[in-house]
Structure formats: structure tokens, C-alpha cells
N, CA, C and O atoms as a Tinker XYZ file with bonds, in Angstrom:
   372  protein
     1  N    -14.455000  -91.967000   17.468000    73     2
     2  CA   -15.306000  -92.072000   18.641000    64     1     3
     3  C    -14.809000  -91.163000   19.759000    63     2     4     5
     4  O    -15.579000  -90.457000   20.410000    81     3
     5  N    -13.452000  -91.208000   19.960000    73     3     6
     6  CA   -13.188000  -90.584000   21.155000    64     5     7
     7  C    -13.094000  -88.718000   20.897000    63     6     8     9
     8  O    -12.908000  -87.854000   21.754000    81     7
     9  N    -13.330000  -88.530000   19.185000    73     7    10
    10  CA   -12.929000  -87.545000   18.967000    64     9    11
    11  C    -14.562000  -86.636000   19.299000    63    10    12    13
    12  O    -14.570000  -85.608000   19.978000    81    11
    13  N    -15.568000  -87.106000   18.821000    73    11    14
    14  CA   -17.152000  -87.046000   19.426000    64    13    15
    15  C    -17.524000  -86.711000   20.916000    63    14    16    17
    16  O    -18.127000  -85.689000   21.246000    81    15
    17  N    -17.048000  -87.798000   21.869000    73    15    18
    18  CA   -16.592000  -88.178000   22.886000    64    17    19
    19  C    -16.505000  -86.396000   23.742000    63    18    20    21
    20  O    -17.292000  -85.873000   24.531000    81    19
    21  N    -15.303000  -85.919000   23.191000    73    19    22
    22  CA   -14.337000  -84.530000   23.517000    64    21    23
    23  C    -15.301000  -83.301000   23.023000    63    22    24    25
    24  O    -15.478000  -82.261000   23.658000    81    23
    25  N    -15.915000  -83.645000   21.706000    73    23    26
    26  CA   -16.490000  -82.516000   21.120000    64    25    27
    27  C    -18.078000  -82.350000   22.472000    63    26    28    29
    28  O    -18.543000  -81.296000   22.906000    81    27
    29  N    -18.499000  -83.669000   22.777000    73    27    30
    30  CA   -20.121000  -83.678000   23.328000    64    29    31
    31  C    -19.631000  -83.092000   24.739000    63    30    32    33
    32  O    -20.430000  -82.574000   25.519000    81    31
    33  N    -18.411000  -83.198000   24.980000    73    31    34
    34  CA   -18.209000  -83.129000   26.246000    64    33    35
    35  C    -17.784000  -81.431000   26.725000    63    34    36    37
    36  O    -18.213000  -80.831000   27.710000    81    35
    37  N    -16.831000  -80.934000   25.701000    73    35    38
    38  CA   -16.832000  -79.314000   25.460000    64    37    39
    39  C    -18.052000  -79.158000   25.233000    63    38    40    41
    40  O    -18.346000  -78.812000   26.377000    81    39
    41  N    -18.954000  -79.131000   24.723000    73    39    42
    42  CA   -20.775000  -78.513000   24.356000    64    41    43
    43  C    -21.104000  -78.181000   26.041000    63    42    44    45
    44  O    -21.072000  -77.119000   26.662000    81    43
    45  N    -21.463000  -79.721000   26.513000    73    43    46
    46  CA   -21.810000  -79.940000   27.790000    64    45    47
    47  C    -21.115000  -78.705000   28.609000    63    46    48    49
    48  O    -21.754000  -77.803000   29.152000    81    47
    49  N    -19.614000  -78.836000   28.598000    73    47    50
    50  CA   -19.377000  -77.604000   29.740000    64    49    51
    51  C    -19.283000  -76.708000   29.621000    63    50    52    53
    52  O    -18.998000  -75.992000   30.581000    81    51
    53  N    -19.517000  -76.069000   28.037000    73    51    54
    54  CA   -19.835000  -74.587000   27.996000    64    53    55
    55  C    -21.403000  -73.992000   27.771000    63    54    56    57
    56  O    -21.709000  -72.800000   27.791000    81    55
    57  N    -22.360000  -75.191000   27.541000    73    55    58
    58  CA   -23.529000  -74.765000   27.934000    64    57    59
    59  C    -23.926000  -74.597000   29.808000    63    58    60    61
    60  O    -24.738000  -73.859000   30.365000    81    59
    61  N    -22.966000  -75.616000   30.378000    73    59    62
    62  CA   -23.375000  -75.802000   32.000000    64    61    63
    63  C    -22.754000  -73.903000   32.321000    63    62    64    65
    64  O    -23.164000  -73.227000   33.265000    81    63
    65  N    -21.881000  -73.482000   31.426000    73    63    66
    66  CA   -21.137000  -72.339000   32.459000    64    65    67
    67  C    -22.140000  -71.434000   31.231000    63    66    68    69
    68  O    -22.048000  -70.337000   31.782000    81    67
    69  N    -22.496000  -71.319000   30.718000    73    67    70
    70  CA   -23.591000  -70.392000   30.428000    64    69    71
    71  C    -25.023000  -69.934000   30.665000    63    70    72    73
    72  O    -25.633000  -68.884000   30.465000    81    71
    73  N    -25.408000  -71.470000   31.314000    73    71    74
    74  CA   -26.380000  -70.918000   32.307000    64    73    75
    75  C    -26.417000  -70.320000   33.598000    63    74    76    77
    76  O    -27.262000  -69.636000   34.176000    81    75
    77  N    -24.922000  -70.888000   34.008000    73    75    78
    78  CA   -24.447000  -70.621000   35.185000    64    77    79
    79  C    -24.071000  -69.090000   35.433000    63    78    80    81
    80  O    -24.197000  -68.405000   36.447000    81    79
    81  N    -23.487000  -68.733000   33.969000    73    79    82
    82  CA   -23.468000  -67.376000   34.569000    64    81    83
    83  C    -24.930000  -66.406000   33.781000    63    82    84    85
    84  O    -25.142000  -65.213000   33.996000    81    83
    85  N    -25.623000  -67.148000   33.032000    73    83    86
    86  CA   -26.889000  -66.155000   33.329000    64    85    87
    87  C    -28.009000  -65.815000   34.047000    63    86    88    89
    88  O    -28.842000  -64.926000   33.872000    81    87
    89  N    -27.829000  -67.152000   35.361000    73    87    90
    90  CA   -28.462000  -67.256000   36.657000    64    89    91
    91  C    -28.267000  -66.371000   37.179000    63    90    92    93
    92  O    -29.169000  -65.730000   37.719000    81    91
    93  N    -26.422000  -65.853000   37.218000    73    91    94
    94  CA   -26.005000  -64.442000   38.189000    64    93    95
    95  C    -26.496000  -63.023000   37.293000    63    94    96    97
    96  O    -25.935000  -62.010000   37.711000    81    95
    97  N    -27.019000  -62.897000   36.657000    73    95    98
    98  CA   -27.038000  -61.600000   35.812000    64    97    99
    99  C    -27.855000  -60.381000   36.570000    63    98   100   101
   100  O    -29.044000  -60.672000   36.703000    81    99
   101  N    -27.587000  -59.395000   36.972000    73    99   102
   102  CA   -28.335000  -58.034000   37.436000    64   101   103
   103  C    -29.853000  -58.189000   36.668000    63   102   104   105
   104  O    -30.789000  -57.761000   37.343000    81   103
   105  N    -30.149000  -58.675000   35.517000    73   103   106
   106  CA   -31.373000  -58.613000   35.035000    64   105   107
   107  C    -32.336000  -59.913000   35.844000    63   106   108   109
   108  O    -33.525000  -59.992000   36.154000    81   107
   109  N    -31.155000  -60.840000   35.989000    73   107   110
   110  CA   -32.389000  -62.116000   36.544000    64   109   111
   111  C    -32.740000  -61.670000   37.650000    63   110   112   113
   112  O    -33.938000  -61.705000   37.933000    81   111
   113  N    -31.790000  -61.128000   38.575000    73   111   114
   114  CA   -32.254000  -60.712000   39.934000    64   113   115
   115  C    -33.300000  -59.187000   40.068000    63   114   116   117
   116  O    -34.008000  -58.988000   41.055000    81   115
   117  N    -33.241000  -58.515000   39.246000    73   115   118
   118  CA   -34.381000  -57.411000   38.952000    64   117   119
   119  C    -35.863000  -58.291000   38.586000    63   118   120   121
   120  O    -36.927000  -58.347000   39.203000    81   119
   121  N    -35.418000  -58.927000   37.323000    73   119   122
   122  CA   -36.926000  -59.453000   36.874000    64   121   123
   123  C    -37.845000  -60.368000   38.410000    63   122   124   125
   124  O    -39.059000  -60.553000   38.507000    81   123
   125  N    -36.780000  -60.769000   39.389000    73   123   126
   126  CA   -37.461000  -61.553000   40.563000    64   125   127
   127  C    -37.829000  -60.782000   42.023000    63   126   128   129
   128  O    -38.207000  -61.142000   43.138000    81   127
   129  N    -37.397000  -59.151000   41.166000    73   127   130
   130  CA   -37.786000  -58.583000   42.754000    64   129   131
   131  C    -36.566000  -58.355000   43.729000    63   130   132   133
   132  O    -36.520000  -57.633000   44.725000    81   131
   133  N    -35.430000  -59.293000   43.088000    73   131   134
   134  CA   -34.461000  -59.940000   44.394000    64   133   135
   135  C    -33.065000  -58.398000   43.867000    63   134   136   137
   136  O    -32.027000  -58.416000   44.528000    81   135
   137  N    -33.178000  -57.431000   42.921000    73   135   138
   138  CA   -32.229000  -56.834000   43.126000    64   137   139
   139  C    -32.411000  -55.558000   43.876000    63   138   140   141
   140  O    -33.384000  -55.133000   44.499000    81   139
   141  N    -31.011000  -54.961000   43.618000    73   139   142
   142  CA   -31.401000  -53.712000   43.834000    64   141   143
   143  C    -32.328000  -52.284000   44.145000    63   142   144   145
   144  O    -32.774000  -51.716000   43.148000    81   143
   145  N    -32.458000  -52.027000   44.731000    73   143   146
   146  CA   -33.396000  -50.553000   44.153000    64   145   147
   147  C    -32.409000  -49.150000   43.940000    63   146   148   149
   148  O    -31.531000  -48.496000   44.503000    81   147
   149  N    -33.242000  -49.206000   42.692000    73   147   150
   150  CA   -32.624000  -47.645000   42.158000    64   149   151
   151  C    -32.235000  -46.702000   42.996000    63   150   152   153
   152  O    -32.755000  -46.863000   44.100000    81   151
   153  N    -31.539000  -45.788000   42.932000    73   151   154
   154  CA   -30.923000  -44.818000   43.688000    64   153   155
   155  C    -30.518000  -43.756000   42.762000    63   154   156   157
   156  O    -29.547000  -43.696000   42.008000    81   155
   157  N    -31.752000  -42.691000   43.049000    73   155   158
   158  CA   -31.596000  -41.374000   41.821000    64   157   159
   159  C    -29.804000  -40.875000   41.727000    63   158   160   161
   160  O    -29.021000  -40.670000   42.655000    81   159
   161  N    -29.666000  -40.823000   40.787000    73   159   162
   162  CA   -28.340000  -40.098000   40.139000    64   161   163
   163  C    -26.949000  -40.494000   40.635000    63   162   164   165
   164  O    -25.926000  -39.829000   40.800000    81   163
   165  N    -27.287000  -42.031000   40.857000    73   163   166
   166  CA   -26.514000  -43.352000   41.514000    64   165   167
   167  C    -25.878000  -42.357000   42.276000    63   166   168   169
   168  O    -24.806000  -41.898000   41.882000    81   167
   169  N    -26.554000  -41.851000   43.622000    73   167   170
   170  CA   -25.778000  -41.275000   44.462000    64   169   171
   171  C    -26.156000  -42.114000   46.137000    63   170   172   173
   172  O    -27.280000  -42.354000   46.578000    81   171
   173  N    -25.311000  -42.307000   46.555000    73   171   174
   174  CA   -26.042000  -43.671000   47.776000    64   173   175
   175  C    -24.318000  -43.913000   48.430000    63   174   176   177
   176  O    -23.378000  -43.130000   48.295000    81   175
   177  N    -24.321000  -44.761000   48.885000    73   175   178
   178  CA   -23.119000  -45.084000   49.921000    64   177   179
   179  C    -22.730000  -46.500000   49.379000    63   178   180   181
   180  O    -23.563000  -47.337000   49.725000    81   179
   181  N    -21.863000  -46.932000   48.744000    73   179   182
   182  CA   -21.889000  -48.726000   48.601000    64   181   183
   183  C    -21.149000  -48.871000   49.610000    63   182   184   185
   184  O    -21.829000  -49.612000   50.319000    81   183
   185  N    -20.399000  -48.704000   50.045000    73   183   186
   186  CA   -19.532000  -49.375000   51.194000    64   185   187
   187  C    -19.574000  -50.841000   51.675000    63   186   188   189
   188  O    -20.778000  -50.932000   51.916000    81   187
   189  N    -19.268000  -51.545000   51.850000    73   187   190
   190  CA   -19.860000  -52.948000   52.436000    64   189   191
   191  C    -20.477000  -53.246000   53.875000    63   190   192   193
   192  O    -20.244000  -53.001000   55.058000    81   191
   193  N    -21.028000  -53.648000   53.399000    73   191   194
   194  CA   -21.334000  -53.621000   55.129000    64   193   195
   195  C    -20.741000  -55.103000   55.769000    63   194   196   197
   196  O    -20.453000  -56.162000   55.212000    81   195
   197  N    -20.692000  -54.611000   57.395000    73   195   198
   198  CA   -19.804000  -56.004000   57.969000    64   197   199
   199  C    -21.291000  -57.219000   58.249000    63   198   200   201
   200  O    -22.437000  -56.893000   58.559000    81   199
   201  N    -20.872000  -58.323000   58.063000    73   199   202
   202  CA   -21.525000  -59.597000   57.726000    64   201   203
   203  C    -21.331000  -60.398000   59.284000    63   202   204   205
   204  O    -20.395000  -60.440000   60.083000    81   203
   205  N    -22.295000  -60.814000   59.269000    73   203   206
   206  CA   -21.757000  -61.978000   60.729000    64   205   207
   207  C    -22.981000  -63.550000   60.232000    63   206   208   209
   208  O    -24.202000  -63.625000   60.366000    81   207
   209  N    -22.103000  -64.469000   59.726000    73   207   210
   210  CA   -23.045000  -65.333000   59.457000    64   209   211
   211  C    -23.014000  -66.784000   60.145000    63   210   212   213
   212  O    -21.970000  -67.346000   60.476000    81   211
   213  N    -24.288000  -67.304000   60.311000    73   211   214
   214  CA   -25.136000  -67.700000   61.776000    64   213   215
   215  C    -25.171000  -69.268000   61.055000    63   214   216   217
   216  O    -25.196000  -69.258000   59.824000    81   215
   217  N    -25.174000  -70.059000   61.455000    73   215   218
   218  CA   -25.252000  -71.943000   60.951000    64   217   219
   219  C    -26.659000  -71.547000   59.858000    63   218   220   221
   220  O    -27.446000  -70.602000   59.796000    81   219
   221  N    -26.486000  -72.669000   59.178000    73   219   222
   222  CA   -27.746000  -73.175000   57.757000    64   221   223
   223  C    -28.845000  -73.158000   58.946000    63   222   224   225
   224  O    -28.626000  -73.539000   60.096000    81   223
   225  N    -30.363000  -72.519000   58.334000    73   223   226
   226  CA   -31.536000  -72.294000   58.920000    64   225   227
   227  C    -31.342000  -71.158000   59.907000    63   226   228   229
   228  O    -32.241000  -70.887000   60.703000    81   227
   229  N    -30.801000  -70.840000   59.896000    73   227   230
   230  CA   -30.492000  -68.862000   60.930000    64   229   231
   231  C    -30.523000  -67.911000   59.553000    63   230   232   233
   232  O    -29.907000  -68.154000   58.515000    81   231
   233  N    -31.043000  -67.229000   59.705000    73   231   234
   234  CA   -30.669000  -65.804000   59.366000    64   233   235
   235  C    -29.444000  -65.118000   59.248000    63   234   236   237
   236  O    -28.877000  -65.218000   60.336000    81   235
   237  N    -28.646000  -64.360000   58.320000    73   235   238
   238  CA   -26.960000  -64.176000   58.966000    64   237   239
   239  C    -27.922000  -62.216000   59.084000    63   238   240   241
   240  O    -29.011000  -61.682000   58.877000    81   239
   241  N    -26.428000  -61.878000   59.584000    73   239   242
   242  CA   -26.761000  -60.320000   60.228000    64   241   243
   243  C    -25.859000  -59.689000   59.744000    63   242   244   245
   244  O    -24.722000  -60.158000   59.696000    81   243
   245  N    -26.214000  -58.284000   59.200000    73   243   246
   246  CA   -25.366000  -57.705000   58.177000    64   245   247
   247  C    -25.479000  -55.755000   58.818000    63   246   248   249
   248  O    -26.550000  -55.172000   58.989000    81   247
   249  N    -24.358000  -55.252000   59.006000    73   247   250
   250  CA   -24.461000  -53.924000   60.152000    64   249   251
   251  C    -23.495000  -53.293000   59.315000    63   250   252   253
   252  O    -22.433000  -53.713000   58.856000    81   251
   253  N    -24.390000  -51.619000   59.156000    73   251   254
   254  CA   -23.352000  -50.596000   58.901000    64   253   255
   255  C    -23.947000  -49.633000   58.886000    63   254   256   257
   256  O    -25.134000  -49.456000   58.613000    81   255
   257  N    -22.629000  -48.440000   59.383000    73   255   258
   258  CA   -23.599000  -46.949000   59.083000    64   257   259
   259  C    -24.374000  -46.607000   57.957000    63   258   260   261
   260  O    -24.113000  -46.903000   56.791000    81   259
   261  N    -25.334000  -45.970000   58.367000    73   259   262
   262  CA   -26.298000  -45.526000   57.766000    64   261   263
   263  C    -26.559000  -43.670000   57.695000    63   262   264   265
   264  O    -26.688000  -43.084000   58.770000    81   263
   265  N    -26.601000  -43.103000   56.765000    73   263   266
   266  CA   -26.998000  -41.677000   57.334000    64   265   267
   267  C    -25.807000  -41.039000   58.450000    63   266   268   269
   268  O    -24.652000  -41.418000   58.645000    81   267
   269  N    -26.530000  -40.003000   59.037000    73   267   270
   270  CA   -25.523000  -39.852000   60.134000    64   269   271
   271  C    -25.838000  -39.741000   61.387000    63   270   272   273
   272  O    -26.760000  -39.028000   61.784000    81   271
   273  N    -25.057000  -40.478000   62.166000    73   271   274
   274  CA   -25.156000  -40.986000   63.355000    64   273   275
   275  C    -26.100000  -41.828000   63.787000    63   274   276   277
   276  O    -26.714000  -41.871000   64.853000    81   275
   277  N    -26.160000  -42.825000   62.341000    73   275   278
   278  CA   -27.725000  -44.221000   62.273000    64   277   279
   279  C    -26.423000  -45.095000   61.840000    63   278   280   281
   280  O    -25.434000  -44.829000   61.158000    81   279
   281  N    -26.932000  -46.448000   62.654000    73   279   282
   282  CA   -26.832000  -48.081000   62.202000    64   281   283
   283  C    -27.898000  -48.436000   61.734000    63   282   284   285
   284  O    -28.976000  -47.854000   61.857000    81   283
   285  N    -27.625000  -49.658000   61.022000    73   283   286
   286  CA   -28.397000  -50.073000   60.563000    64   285   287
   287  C    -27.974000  -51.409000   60.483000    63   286   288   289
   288  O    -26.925000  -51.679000   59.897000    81   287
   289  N    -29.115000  -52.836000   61.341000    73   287   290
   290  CA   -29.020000  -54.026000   61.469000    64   289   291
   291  C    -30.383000  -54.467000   60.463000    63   290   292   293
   292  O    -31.545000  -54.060000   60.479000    81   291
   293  N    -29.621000  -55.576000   59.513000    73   291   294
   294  CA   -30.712000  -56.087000   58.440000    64   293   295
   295  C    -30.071000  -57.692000   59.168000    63   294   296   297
   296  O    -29.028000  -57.891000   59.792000    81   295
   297  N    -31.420000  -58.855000   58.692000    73   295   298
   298  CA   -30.913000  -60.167000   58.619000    64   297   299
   299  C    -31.348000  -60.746000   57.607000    63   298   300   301
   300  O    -32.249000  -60.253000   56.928000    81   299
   301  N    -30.879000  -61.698000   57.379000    73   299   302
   302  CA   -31.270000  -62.679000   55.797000    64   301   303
   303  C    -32.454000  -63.315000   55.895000    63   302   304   305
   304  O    -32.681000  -63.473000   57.094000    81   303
   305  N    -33.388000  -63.792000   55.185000    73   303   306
   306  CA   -34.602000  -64.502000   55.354000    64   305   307
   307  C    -35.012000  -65.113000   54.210000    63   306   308   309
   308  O    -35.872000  -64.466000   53.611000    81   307
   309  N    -34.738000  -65.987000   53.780000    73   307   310
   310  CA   -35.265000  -66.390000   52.869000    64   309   311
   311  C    -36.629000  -66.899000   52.602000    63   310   312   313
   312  O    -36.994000  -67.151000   51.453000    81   311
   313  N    -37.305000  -67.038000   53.517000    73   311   314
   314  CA   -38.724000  -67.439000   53.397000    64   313   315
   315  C    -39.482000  -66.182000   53.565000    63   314   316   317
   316  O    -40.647000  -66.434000   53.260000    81   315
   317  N    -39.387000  -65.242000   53.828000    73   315   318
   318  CA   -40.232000  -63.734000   54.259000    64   317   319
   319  C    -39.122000  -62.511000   54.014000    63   318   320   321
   320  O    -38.155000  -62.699000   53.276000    81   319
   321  N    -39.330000  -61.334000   54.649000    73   319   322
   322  CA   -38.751000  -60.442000   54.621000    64   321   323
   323  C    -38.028000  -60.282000   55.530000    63   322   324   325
   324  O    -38.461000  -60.738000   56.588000    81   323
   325  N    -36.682000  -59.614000   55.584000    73   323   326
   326  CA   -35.945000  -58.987000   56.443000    64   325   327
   327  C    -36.311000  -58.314000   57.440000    63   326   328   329
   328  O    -37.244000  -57.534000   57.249000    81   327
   329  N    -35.710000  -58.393000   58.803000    73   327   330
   330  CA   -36.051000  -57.249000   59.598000    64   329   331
   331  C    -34.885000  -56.661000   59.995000    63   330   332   333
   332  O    -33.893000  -57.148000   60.538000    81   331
   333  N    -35.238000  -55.112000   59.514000    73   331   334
   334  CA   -34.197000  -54.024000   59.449000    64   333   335
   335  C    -34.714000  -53.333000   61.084000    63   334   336   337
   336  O    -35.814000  -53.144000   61.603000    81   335
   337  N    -33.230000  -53.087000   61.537000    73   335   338
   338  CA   -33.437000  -52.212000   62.571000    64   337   339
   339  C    -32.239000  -51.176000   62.448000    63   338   340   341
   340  O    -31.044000  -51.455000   62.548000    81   339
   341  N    -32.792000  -49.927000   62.212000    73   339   342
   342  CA   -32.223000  -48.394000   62.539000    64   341   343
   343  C    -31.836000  -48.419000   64.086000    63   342   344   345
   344  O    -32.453000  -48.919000   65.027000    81   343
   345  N    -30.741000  -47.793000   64.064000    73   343   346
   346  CA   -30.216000  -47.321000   65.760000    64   345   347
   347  C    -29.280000  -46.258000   65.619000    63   346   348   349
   348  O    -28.347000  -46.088000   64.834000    81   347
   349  N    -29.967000  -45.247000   67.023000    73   347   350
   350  CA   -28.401000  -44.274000   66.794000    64   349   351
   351  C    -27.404000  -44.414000   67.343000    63   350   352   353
   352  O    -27.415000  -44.649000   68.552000    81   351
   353  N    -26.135000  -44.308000   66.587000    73   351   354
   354  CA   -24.893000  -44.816000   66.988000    64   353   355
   355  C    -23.839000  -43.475000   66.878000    63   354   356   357
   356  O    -23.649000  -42.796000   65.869000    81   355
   357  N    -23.356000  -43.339000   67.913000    73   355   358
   358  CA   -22.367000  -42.269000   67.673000    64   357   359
   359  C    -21.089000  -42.468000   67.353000    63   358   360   361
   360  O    -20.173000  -41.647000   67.377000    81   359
   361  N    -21.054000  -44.167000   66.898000    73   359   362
   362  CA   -19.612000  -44.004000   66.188000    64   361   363
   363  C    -19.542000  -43.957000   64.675000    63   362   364   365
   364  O    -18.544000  -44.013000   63.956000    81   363
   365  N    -21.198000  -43.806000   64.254000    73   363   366
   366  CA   -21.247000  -43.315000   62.855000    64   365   367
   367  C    -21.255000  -41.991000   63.018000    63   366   368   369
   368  O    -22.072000  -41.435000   63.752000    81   367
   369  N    -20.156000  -41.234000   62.208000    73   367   370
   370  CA   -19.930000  -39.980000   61.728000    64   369   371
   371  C    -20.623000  -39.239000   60.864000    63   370   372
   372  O    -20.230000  -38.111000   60.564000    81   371
């Protein structure tokens, strides 16, 4: 019994961490719209950008150079779209 027990219970937590990680997959978030966009001849900037995040039901705010001598302020939205704002900044190089 207890040996059943161990076996139902390994199943259980390696099916829970296999959905879990095919929730995160680059394909689930493409097939929903929610990834990336392409960037011809993966040439683009990844850099991170700096994060400032705001209490549950706010928006958080996410800032970094852009181009040159552009910022760029995006916020989170989960019910609609983002609003991105471009600015020129001369401490982007």
C-alpha cells in the first residue's frame, strides 16, 4: 500500500512540473500573441530594461534606451494594451 501510495504520488509531481513548465514555453506565448516579435537577422538590443513595479491593480513601468538619444517608457496592462512613450534623452548615447 504504501509502496502505490509513493509511486501515485511521484506521477502526480512530475505530471504537475510538466505542465508547469510547458505553460512557460516560447511557443505557448507566440501561439497567444503574448511573445516576442521577430527581429530580422536577430539583430536588436536585449539589454534589460530597468523595471519599477507599482502595488497589485497598477500597471508596473519598465524604461530604457532606445535608438539614439530615445527613451523609451512602456507599462504593464493586462486588460488592454500598453502605453509606450518615446522621449529624447541625452543620456542615451
Amino acid at each position: 500500500m504504501r509502496r502505490n501510495a509513493r509511486t501515485i504520488t511521484g506521477v502526480a509531481v512530475a505530471t504537475a512540473a510538466l505542465l508547469a513548465l510547458s505553460g512557460c514555453s516560447k511557443e505557448y506565448n507566440d501561439e497567444r500573441g503574448k511573445g516576442d516579435a521577430p527581429v530580422q537577422g536577430r539583430q536588436g538590443d536585449n539589454t534589460a530594461a530597468e523595471v519599477f513595479n507599482f502595488p497589485d491593480g497598477f500597471g508596473n513601468l519598465a524604461t530604457k534606451c532606445v535608438g539614439h538619444g530615445n527613451r523609451a517608457y512602456v507599462t504593464t496592462n493586462a486588460t488592454g494594451p500598453s502605453n509606450v512613450q518615446i522621449v529624447k534623452d541625452d543620456t542615451c548615447g
